[in-house]
Backbone as a ProteinNet text record, in pm:
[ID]
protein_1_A
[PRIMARY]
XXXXXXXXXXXXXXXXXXXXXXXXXXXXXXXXXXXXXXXXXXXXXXXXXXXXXXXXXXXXXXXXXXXXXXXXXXXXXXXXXXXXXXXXXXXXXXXXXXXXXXXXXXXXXXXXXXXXXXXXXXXXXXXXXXXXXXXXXXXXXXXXXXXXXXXXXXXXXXXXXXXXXXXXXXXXXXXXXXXXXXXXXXXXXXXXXXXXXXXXXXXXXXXXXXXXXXXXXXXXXXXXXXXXXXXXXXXXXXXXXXXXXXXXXXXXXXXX
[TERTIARY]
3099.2	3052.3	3130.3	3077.7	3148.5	3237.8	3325.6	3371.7	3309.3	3325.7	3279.8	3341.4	3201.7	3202.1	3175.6	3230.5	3241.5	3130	3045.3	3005.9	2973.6	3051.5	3022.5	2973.3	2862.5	2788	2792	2788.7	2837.5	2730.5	2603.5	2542.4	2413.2	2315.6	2212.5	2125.2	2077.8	1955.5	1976.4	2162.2	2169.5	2162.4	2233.6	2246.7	2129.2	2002.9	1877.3	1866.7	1870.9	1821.8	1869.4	2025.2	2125.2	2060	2009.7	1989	1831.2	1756.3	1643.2	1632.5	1708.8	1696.7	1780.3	1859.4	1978.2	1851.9	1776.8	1640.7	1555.7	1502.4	1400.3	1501.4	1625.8	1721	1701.1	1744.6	1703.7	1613.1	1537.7	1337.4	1341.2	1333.2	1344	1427.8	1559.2	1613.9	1610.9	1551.8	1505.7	1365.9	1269.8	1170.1	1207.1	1299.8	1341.7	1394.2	1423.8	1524.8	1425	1345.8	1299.4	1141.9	1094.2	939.1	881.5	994.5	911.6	1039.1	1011.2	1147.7	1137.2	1210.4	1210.8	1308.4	1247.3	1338.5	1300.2	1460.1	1402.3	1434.3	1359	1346.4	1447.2	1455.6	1496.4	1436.5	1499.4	1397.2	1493.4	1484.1	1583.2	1538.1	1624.7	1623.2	1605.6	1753.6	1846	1692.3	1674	1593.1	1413.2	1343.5	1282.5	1302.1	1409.5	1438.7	1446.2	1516.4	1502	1354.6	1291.8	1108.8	1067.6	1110.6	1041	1082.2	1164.8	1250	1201.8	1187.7	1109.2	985.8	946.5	786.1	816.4	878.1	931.3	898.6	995	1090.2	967.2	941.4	884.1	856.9	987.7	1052.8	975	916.3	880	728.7	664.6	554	613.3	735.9	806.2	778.3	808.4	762.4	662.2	667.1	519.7	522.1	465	441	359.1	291.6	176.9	292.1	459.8	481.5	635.4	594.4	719.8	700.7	811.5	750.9	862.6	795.2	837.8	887.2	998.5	1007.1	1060.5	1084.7	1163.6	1277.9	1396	1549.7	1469.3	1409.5	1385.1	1266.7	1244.8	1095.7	1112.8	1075.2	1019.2	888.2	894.3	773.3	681.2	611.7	501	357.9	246.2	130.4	135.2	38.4	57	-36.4	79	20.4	93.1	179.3	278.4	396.2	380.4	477.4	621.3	624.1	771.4	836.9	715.6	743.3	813.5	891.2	959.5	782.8	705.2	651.9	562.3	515.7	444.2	527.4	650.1	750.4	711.2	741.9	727.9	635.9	524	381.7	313.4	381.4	352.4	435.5	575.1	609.9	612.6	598.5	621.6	512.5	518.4	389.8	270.3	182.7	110	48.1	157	158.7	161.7	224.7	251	176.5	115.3	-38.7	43.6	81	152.7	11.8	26.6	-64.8	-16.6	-145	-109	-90.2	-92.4	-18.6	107.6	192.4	330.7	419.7	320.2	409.1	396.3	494.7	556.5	564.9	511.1	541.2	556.4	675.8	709.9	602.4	533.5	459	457.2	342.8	304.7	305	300.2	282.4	111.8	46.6	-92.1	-154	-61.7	-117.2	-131.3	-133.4	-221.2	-109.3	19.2	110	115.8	26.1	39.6	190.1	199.8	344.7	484.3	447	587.5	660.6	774.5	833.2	910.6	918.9	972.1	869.7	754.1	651.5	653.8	623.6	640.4	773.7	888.5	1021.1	969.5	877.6	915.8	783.3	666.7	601.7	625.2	766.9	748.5	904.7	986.5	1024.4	960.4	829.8	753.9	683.7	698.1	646.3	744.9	826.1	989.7	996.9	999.8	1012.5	896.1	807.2	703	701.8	751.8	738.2	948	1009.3	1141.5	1099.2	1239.3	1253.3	1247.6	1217.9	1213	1342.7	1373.4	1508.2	1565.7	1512.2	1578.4	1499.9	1582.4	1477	1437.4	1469.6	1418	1377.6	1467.1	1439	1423.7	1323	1328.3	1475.1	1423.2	1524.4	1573.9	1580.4	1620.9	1695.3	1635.1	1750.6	1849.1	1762.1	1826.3	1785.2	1895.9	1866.9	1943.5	1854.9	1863.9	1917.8	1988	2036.9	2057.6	2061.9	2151.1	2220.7	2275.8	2372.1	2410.1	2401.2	2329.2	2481.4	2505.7	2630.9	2725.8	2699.9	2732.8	2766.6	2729	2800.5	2670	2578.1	2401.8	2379.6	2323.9	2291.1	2123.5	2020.8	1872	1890.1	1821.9	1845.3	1989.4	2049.9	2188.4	2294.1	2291.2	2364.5	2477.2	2617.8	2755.8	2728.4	2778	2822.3	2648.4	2571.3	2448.4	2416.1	2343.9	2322.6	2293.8	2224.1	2145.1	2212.1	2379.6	2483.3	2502.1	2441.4	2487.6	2356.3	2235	2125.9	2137	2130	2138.2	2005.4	1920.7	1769.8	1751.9	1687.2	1680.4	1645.9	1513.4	1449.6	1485	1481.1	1525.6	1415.6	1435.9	1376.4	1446.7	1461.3	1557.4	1512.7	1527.4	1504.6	1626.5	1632.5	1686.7	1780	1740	1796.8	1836.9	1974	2028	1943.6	1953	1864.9	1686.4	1617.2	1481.2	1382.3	1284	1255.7	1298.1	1362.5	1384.1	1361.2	1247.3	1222.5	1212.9	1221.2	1230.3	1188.5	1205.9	1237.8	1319.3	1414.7	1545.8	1561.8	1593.1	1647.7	1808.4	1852.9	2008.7	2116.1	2217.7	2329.8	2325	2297.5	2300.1	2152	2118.3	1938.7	1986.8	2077.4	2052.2	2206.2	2251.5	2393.5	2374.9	2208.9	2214.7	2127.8	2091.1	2079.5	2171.9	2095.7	2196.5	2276.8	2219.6	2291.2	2250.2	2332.9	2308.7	2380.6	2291.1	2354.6	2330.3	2407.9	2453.5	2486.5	2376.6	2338.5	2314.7	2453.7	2444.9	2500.7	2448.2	2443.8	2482.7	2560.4	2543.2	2756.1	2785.5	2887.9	2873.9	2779.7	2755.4	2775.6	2789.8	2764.3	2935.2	3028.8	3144.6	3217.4	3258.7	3339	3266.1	3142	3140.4	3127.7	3116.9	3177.3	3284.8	3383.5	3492.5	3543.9	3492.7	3562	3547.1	3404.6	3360.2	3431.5	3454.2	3547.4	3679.7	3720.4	3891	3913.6	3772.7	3802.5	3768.8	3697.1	3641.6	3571.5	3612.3	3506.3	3367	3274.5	3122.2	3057	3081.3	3067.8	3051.2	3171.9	3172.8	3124	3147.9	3086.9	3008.6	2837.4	2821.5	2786.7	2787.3	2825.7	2921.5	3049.7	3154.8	3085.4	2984	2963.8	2869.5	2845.2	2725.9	2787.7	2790.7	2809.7	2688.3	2693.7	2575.5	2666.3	2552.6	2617.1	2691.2	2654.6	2705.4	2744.7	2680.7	2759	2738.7	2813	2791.2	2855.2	2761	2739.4	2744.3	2828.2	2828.5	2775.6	2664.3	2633.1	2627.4	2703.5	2736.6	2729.2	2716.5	2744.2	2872.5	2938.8	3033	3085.6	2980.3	3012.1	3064.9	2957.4	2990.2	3075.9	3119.4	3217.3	3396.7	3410.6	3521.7	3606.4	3584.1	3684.7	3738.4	3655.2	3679.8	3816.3	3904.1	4044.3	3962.4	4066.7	4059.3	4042.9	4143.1	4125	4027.8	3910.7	3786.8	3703.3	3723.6	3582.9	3527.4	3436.3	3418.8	3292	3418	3280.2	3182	3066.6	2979.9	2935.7
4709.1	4571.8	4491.3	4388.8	4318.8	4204.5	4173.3	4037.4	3893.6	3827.4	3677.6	3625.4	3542.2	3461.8	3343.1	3202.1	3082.2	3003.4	2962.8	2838.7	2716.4	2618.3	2488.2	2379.7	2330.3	2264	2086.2	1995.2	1848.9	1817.8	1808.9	1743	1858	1825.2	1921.7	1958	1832.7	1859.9	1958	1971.3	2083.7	2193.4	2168.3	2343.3	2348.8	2319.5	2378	2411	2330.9	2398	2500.6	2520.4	2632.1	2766	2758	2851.1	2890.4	2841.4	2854.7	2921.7	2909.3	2955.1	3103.1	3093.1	3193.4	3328.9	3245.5	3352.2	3433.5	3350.7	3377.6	3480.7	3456.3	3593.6	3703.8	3632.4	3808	3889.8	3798.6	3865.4	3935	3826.3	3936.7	4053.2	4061.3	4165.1	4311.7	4233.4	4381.8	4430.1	4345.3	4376.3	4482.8	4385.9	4487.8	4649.7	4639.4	4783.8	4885	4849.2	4869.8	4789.6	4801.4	4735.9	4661.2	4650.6	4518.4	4451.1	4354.6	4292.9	4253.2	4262.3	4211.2	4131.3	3988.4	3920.4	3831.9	3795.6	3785.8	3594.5	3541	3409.5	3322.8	3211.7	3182	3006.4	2932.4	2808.3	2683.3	2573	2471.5	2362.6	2261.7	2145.1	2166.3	2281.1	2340.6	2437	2512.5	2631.5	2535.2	2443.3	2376.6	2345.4	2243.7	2240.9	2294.2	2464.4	2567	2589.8	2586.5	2675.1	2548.6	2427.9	2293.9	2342.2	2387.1	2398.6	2514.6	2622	2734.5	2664.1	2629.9	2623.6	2531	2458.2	2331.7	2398	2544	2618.9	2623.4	2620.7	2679.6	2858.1	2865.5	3007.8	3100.3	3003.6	3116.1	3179.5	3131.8	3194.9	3362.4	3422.3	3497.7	3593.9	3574.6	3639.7	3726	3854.2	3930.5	3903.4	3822	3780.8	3855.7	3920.1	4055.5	4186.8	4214.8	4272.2	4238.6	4114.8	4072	4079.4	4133.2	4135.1	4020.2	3928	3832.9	3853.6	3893.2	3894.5	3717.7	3756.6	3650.5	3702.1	3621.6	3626.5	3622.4	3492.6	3467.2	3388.7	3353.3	3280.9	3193.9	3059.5	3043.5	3099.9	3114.2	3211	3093.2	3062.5	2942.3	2965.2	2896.6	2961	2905.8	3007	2987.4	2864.4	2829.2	2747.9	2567.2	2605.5	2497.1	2435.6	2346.2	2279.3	2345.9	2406.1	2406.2	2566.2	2613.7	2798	2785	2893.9	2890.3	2930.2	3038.7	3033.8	2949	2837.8	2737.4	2687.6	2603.1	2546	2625.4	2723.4	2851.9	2851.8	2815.1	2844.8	2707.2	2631.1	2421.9	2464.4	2472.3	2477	2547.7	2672.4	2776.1	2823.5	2965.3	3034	3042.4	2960.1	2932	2838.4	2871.4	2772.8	2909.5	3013.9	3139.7	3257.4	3371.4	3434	3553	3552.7	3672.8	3729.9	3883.4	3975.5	3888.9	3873.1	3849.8	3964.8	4069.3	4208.6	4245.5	4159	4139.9	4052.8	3982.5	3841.8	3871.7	3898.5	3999.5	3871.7	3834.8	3688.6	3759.1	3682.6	3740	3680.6	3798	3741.1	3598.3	3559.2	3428.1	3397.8	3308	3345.7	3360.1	3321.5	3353.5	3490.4	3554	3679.8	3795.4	3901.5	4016	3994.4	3987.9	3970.6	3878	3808.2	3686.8	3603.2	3597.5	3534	3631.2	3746.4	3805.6	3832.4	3785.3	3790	3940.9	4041.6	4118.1	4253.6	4173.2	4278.4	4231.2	4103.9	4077.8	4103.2	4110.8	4180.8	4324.6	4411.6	4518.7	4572.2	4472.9	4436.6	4449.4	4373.6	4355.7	4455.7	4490.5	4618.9	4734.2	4766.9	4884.5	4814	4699.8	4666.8	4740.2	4659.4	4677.3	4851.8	4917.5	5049.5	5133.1	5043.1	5112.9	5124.2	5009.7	4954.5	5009.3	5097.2	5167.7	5267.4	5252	5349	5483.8	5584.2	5768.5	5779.9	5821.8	5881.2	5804.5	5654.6	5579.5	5566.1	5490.9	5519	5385.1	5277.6	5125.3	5043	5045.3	4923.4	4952.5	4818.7	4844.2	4805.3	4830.4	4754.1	4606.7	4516.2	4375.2	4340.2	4266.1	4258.7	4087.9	4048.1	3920.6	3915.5	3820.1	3793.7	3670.4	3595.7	3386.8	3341.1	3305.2	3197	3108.3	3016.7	2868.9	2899.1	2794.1	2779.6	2658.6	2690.6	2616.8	2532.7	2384.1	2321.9	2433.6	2494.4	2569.3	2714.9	2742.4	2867.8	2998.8	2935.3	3059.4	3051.5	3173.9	3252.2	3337.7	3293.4	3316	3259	3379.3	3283.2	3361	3418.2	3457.7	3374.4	3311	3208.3	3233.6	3186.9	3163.1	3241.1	3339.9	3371.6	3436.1	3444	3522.2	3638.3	3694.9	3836.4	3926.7	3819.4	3893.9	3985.9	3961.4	3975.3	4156.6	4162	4326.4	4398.4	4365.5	4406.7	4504.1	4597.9	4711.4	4715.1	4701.4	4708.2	4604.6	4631.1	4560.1	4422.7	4396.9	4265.9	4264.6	4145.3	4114.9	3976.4	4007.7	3861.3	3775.6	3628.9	3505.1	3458.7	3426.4	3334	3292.8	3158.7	3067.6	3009.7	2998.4	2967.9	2807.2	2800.2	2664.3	2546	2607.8	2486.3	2502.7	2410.1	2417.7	2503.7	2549.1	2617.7	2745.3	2717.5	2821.6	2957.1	2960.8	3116.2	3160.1	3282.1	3326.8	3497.6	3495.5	3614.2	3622.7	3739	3713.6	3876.2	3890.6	4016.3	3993.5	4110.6	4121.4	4136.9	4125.1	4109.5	4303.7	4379.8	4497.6	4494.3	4440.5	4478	4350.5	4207.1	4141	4213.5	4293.7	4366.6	4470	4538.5	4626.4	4524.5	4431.1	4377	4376.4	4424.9	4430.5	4314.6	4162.4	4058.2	3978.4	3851.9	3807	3652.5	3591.6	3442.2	3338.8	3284.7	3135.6	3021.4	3009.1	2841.1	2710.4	2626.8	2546.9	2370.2	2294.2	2167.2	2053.5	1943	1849.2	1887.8	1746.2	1755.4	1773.5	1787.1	1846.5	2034.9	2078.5	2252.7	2283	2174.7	2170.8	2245.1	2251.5	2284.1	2410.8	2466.5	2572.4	2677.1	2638.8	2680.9	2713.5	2622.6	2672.7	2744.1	2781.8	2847.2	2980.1	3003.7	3165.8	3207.2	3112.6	3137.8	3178.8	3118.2	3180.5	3258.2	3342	3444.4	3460.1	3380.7	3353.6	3453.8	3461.3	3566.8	3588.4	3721.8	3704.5	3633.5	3675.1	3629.7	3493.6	3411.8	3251.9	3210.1	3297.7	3179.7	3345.6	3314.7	3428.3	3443.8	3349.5	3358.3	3422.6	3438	3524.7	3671.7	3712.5	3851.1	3906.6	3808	3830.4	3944	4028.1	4113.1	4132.1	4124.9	4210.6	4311.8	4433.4	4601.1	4585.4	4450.5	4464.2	4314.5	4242.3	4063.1	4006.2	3960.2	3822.9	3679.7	3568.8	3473.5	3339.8	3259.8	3134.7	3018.4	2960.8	2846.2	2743.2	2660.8	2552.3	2390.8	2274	2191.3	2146.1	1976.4	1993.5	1922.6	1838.2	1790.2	1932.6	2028.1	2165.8	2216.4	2212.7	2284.9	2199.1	2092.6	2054.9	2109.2	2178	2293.2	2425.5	2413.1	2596.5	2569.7	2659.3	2665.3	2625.1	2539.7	2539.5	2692.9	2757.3	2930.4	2990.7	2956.8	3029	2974.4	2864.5	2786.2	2826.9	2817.9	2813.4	2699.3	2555.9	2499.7	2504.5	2396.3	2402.4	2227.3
12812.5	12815.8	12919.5	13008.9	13097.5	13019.4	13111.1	13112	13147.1	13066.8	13070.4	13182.6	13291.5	13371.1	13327.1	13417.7	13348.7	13529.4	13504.9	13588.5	13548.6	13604.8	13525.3	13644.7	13648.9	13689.1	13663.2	13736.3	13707.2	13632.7	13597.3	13443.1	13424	13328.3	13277.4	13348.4	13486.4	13531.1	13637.4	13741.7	13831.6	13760.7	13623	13577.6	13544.7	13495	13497.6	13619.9	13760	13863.6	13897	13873.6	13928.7	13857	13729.9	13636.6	13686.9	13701.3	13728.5	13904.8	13970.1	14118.5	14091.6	14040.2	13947.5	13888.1	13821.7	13769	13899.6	13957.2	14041.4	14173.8	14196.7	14288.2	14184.9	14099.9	13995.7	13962	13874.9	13921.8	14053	14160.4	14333.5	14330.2	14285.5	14302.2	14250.8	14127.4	14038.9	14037.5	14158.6	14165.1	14270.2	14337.5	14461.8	14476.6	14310.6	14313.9	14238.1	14139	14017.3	14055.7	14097.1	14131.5	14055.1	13924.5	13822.4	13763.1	13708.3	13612.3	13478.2	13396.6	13237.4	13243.1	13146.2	13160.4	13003.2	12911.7	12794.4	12787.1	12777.2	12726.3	12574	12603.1	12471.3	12475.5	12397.5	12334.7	12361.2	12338.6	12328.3	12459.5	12446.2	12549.2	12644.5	12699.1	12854.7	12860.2	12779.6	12828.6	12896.3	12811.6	12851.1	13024.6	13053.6	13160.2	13245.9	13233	13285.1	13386.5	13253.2	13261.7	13343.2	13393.8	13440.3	13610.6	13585.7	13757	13803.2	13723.6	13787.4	13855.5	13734.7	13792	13900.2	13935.3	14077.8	14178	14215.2	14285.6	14412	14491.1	14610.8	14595	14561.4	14549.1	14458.3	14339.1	14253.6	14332.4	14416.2	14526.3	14569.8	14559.5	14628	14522.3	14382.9	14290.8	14307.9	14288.2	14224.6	14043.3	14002.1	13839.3	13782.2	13833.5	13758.9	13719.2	13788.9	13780.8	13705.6	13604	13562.3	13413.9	13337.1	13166.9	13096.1	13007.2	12904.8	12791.7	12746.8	12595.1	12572.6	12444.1	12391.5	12266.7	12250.4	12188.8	12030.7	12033.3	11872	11890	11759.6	11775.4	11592.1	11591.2	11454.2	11422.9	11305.2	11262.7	11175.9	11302.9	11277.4	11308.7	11305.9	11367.5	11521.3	11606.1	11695.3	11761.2	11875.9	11939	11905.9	11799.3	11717.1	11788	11853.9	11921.2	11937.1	11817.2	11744.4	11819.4	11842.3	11874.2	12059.8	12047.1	12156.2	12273.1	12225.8	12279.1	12363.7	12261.4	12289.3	12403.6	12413.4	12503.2	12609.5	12618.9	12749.8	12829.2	12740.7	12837.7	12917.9	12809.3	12884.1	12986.1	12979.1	13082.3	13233.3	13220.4	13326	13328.8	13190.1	13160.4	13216.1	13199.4	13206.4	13383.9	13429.4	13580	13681.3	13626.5	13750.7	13676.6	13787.7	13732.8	13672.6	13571.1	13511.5	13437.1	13435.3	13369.8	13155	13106.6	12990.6	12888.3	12951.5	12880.2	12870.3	12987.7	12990.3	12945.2	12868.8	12812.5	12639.2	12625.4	12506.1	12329.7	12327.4	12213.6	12067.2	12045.7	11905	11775.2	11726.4	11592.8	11534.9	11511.1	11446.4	11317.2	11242	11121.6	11016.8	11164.8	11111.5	11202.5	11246.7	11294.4	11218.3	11253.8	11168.1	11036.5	11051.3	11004.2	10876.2	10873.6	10778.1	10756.1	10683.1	10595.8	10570.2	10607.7	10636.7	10734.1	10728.3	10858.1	10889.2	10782	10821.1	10860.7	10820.4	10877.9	11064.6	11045.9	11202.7	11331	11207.6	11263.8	11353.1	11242.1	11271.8	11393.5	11343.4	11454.8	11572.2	11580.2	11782.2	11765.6	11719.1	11736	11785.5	11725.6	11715.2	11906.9	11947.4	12117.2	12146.3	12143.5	12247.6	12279.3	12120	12143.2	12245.8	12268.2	12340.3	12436.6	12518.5	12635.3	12683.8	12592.5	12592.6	12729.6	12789.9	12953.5	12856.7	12960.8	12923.3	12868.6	12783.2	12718.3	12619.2	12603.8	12552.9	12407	12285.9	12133	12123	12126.6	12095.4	12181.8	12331.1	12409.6	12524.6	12606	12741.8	12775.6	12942.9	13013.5	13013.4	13007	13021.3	13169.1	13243.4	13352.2	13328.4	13277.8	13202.8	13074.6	12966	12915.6	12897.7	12868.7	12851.9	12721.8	12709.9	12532.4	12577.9	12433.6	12438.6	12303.5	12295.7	12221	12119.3	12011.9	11922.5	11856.4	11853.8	11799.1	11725.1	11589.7	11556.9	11577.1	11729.1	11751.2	11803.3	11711	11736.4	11821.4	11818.2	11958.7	11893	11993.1	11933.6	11792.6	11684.1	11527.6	11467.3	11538.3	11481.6	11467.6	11295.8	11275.4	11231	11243.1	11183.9	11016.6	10946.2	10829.9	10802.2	10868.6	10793	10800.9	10698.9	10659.5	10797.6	10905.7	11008.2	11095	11056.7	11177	11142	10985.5	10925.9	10940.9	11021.4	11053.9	11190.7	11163.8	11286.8	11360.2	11255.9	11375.4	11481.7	11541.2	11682	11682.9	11563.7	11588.3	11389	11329.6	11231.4	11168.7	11068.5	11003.8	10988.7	10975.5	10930.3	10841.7	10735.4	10610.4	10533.1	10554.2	10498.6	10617.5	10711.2	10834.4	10833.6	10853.6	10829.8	10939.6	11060.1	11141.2	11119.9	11091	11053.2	11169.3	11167.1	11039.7	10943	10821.2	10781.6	10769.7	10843.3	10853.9	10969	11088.3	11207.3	11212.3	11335.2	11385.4	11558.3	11528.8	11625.8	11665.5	11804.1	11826.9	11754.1	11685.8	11673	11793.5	11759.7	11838.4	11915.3	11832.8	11879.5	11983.3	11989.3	12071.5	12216	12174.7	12286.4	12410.5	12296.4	12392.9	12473.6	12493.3	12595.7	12720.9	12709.3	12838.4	12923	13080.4	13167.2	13226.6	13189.5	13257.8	13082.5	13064.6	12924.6	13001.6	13002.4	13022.7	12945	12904.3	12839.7	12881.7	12822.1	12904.2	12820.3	12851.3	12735	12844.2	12789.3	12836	12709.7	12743.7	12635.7	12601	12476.9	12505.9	12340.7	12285.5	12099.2	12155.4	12233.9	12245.1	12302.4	12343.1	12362.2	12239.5	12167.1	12073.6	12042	12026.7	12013.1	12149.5	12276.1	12354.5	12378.7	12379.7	12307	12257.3	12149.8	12074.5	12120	12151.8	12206.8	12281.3	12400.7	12485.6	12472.7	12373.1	12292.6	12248.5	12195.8	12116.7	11955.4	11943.1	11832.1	11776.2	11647.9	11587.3	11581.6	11602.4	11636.2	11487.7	11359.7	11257.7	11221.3	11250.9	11248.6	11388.7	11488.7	11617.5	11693.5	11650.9	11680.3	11881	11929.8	12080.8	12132.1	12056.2	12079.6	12047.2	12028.4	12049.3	12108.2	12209.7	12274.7	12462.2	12504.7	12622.9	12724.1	12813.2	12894.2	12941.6	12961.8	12987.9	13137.8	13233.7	13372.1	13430.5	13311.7	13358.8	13205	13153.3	13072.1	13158.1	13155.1	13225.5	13143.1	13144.7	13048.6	13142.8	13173.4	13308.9	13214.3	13217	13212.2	13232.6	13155.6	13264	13198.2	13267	13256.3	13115.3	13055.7	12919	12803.1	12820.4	12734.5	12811	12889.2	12903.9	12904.4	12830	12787.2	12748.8	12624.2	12584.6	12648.7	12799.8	12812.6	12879.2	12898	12972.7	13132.4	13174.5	13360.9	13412.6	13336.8	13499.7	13414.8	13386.6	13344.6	13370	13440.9	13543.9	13666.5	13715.2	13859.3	13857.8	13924.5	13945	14062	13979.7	14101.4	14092.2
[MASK]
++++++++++++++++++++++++++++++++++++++++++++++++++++++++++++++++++++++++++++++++++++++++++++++++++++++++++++++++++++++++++++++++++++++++++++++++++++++++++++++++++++++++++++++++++++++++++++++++++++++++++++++++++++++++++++++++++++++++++++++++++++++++++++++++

């Protein structure tokens, strides 16, 4: 697993841009190496912003998007099309603006899909994708060349919250119920499924995500601050701006 990089950016709206131009070198590069790219999504304010600046970019024209695949970290398990779903956010914003094949845009179960009202049928649902769409040799997952979080006051990372059952879940994609931030119910890749991505960045804005930045950064246990256990196999990436990043030590910055 790599070592944690620190970029801290002067307020929310560069680090969306920084993060979002940050995406689109990567997409290119792994289109470049690997003729397609996976890249896994996540939900929130920063990530919103994110998906606003892509779609801005000039840049994203450079893209081949027919040859780019979408997952997503977590999802509330709502019906679709519900304000509230990371998906929904995704597709107002970006999605739906650049011509991606809709066979590649990977959306975690609804709660009115074949699935109905269980979430651990829909857990195992998009497990049983992931494993499909798994490189030759491998048993559960594709590749990932990114993967996107934020970072939730308390320490979460997708729906992997501080002290919950989800953290002793070995399978890849998991159900959430009783999830302290609303809506109580979800679905989340685990800490073991978002740790073989090859790049894993964290991206947190605001001066409420300070203290649990922080703490990850110190060394904090994955359990109580589950950001502290988040790795990518070849970068973990903390982008920053500079309100959240109050707490981190000076020689673990690099600003921008």
């Amino acid at each position: 697993m790599s070592e944690a990089s620190v970029a801290v950016h002067a307020d929310a709206d560069l680090l969306a841009q920084a993060v979002a131009a940050r995406l689109l070198v990567k997409v290119l590069d792994a289109q470049a190496e690997r003729g397609q790219a996976s890249v896994v999504l996540t939900g929130g304010r920063i990530a919103a912003a994110v998906h606003r600046a892509v779609a801005a970019l000039p840049a994203r024209d450079a893209v081949d998007w027919s040859r780019v695949d979408v997952w997503w970290g977590d999802e509330r398990f709502l019906p679709t099309g519900d304000p509230e779903r990371n998906e929904t956010q995704a597709r107002a914003a970006l999605l739906d603006v650049v011509p991606l094949d809709p066979a590649r845009v990977h959306a975690m179960p609804a709660s009115d899909g074949p699935d109905g009202a269980d979430p651990e049928e829909a857990a195992a649902r998009y497990a049983a994708e992931l494993a499909a769409a798994a490189r030759p040799g491998t048993a559960t997952l594709p590749h990932f060349d990114v993967l996107m979080l934020g970072i939730g006051e308390d320490g979460h990372v997708a729906s992997v919250f501080p002290e919950h059952p989800v953290h002793y879940d070995t399978r890849p994609v998991s159900a959430v119920r009783g999830s302290p931030k609303p809506p109580p119910v979800r679905t989340t890749l685990t800490l073991p499924a978002i740790n073989t991505a090859e790049e894993v960045w964290l991206v947190a804005g605001g001066a409420d995500k300070a203290r649990a930045v922080g703490m990850a950064l110190a060394g904090a246990g994955p359990v109580q601050v589950p950001a502290a256990g988040v790795r990518g196999t070849s970068r973990t990436l903390w982008l920053l701006d500079r309100a959240a990043a109050a707490d981190v030590p000076t020689r673990l910055r690099s600003l921008r």
